[in-house]
N, C-alpha and C positions, 0 to 999 in steps of 0.2 A: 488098815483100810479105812477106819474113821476118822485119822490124820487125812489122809488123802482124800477124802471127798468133802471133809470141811476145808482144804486148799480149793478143791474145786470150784466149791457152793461161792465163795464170796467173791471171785471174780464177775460169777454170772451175777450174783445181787447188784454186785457196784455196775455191771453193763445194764441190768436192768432200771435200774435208780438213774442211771444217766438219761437211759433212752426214754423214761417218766418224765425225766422235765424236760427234754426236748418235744416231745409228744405234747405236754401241756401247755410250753409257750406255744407253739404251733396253733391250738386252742383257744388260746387267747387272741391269737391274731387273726384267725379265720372263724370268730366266733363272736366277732363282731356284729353292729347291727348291719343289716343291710344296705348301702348304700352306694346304688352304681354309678358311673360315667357314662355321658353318653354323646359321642362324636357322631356329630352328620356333616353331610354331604350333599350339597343339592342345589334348590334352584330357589324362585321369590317363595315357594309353598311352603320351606322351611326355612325361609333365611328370617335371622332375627335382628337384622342390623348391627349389629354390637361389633362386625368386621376383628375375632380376633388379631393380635400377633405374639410374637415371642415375648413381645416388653410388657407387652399389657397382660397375655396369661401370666408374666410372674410375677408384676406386679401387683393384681388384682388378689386383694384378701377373699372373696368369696366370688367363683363363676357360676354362681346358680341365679337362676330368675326367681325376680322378684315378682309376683302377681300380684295384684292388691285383692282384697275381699269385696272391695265396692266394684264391681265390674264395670256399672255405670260411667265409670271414669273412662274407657277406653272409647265409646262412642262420644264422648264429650271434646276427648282430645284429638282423636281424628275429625269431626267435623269441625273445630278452629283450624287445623293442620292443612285439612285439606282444602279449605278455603284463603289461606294465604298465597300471597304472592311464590311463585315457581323459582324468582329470582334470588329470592332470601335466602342465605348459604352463613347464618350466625352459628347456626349448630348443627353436632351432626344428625339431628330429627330434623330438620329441614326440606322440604320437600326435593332441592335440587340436587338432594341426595338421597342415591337409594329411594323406596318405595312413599307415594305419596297416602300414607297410611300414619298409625299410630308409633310415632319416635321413629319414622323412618321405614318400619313392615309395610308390605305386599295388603297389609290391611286393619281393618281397625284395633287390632290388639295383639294380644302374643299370638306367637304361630304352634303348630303341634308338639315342637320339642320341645317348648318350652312346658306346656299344658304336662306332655310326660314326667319330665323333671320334677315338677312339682309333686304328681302324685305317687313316685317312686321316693321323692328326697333323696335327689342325686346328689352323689358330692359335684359330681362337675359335670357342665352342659358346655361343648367345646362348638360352635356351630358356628362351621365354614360355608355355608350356602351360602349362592350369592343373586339375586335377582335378574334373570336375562339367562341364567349360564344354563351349557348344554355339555353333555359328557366331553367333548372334546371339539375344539375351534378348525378343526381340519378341513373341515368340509365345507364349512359357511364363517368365516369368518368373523371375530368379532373382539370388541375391545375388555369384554366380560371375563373375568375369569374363567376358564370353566374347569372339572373335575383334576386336569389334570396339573393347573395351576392351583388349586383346593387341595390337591395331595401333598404338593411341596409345600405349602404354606405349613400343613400339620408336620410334615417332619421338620421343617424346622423349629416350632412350635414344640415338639414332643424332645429334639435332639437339646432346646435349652431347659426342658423341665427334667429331662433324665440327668442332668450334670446335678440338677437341685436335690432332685432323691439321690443322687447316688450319695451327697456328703450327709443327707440324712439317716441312709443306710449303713455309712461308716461310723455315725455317731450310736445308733443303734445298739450295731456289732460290738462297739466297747463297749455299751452299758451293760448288755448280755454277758460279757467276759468277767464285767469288772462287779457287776451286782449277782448274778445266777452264777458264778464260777462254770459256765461253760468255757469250751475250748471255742478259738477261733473258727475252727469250719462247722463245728453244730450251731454258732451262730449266726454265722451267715448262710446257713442250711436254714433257719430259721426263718432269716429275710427273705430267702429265696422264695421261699412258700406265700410269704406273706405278696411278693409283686405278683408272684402268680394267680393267686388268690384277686388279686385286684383287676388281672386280666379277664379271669373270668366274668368281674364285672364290670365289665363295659358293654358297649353296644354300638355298633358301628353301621348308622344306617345312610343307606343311599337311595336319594329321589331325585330322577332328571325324568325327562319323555317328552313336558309337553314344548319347550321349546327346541326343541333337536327337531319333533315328530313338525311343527309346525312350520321352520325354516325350509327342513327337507323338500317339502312340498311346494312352497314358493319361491325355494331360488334351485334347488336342484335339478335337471333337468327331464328326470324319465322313472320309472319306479323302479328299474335295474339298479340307477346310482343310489335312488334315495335308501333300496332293500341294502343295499351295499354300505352304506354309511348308518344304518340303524345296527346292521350285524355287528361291523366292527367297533362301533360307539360301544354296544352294549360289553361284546369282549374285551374292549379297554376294561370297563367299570370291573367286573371280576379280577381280572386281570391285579388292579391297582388295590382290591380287597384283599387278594392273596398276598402282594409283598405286605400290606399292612398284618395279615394274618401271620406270617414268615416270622416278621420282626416282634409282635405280641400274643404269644400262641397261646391257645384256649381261650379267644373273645369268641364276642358273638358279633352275628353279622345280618343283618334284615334289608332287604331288599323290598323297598315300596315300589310296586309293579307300577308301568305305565297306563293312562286313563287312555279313552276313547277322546279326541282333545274336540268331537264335536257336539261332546255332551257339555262343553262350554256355551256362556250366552257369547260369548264373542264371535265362534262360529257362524252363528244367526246374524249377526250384526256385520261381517266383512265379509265370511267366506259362501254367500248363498246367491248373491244377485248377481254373479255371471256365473254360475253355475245350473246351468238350467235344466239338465240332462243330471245332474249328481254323480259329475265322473268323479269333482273333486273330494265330493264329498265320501265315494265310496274308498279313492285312495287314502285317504284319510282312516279310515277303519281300517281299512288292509294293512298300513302299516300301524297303528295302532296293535293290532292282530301280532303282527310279525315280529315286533318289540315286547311282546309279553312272550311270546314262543321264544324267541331267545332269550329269554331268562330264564325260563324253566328249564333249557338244555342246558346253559351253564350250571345252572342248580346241580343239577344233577352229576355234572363232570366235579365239583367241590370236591377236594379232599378233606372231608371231615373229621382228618385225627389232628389238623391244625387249628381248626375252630368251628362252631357252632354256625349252620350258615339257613336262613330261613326265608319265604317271601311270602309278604301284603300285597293280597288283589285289593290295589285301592281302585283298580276300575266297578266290580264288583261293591264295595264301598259304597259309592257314588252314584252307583245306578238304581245302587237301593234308597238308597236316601234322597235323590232327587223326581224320584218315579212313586215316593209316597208308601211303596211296601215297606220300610222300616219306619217306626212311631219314631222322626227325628225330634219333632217338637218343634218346625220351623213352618213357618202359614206363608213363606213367598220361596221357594225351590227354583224359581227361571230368571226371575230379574236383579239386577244388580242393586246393590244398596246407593254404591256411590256414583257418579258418571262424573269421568274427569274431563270432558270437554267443558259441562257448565258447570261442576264443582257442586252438583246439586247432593245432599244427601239425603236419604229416607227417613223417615221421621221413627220407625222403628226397627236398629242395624240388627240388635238381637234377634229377632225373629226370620234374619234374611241366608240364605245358605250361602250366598257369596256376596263378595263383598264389590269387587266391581265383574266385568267380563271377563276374566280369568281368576281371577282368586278366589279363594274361599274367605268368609266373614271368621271372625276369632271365635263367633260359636259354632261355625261348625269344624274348626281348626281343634277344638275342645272336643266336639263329637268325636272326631277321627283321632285322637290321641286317647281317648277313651275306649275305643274299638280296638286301639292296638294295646292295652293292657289287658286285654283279653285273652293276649298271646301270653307265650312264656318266651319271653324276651330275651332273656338270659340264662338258656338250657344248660350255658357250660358251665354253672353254680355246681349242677348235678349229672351231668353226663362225664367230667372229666374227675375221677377219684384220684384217690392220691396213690396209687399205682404210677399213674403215668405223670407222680411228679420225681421219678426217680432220674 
């Protein structure tokens, strides 16, 4: 009998010894520092000029932004920028491309995801926004990218980075074999965990509204088509989350809710002097209104054992911070920093909450990227255990 149970005992020792270092590499690789990726989606509010591609994400030794410490520098270089010629096309900061802002932005410095990235220390900031674009060109036509030209951009983007991991993950797999004497499938059990792991940190956020909400209104015809074309815009945008979610399961996914697009100073400045009654101005809120209620019913239709799925009222955001109830730290909340009919700039852009009649300034681009660290960004770190990496 104690023949027989020392036969026993050392099979389970040697399974148990195995399943130790498997269990420890696994450790080592999800035990990592923190360091997410963070893919967006959107419009001039997050675009950062940089227009990834395939060649350039694999070429690029680092896709993270660079901030400098001297902030100063960013209102120095938007007011030469944006007092040049429209015509000059020597680089791509140039103003006849892309936003006449700082290197090309919607305004004088980096925009929110990039402010995120830095205080996360992403490994990777992939950001597909594009200045002008709206969820989808169906309805109002236009020569802009919009979301669902921004979606096929990343997969092919993501279809040339995954040929790059995968001979990384082969090479991996032999070092596992050939240095830890694992077998071949607890090594690549190993890697498994470890892409997975990576999925969980990412972040996949989507911001469109104010140019959808504001075309709707000016070229579509009646608020049946424009409710129509807001419904379906926005169930694209889910929609196009979900095959992303399909194909990278347990990311996360945040959705920056649509503004009120007449708490803009541009509203004041075109859409109020043949408005005198405020029909348009009401349709205006109404669909504003109507594009945040369908998010929250998509929200809620999410299937959440494929990812992590969450929304920012940045309407809310903004009403608080230009209404003076939040301490933003900014002394001009209405007027624009820059006016690009005469190129004039303010003499002080940090203190201004936007930067022209639609954009926000880079400080309050930092505000709002600070608010959203507030969140937990990245739930599926800790909502998805490794149960369900079986």
């Amino acid at each position: 009998m104690r023949v027989l149970a020392r036969r026993q005992l050392f099979p389970s020792l040697l399974s148990l010894a195995i399943l130790f270092l498997v269990c420890s590499l696994c450790y080592l690789f999800l035990s990592a520092p923190f360091s997410p990726t963070i893919v967006v989606f959107g419009d001039s509010w997050s675009d950062d000029a940089r227009r990834p591609t395939p060649s350039s994400v694999l070429s690029a030794s680092d896709s993270r932004p660079v901030i400098p410490d001297d902030e100063s520098i960013f209102y120095t270089s938007a007011s030469s920028e944006s007092s040049s010629s429209e015509s000059s096309s020597s680089s791509s900061s140039s103003n006849s491309e892309f936003g006449r802002g700082n290197h090309g932005r919607w305004c004088d410095g980096p925009v929110w995801p990039e402010y995120l990235c830095q205080m996360y220390g992403c490994r990777e900031l992939l950001d597909l926004a594009y200045g002008g674009a709206k969820i989808t060109n169906q309805y109002v036509s236009s020569p802009v990218p919009d979301l669902i030209s921004q979606y096929s951009n990343f997969v092919d983007i993501r279809n040339a980075t995954i040929l790059a991991e995968e001979r990384e993950d082969l090479d991996t797999i032999d070092d596992l074999v050939d240095s830890r004497k694992l077998s071949r499938a607890q090594a690549e059990e190993a890697v498994n965990r470890m892409r997975l792991q990576q999925n969980r940190e990412t972040l996949y956020a989507f911001y469109f509204g104010i140019n959808d909400i504001i075309q709707y209104i000016s070229i579509l015809p009646n608020t049946q088509d424009r409710t129509n074309a807001i419904a379906s815009s926005v169930s694209l945008m889910f929609d196009i989350a979900a095959n992303i979610a399909e194909g990278f399961p347990q990311s996360n996914f945040l959705f920056l809710n649509a503004i009120d697009v007449t708490l803009l100073p541009i509203w004041q400045q075109r859409f109020t002097e043949n408005d005198r009654y405020m029909h348009r101005f009401r349709e205006a809120v109404h669909l504003s209104q109507v594009w945040q209620q369908e998010v929250l019913i998509h929200l809620g239709r999410w299937n959440s054992t494929i990812g992590s799925a969450q929304i920012f009222e940045t309407n809310s955001w903004l009403a608080r911070s230009i209404s003076g109830v939040a301490a933003s730290g900014f002394t001009d909340i209405s007027h624009a920093c820059f006016d690009h009919a005469s190129g004039t700039l303010c003499s002080k852009p940090e203190t201004h909450f936007f930067w022209d009649a639609v954009h926000l300034s880079t400080a309050a681009h930092k505000a709002l990227a600070k608010r959203l660290s507030y969140l937990n960004l990245w739930p599926s770190t800790s909502s998805f255990g490794d149960e369900s990496d079986q």
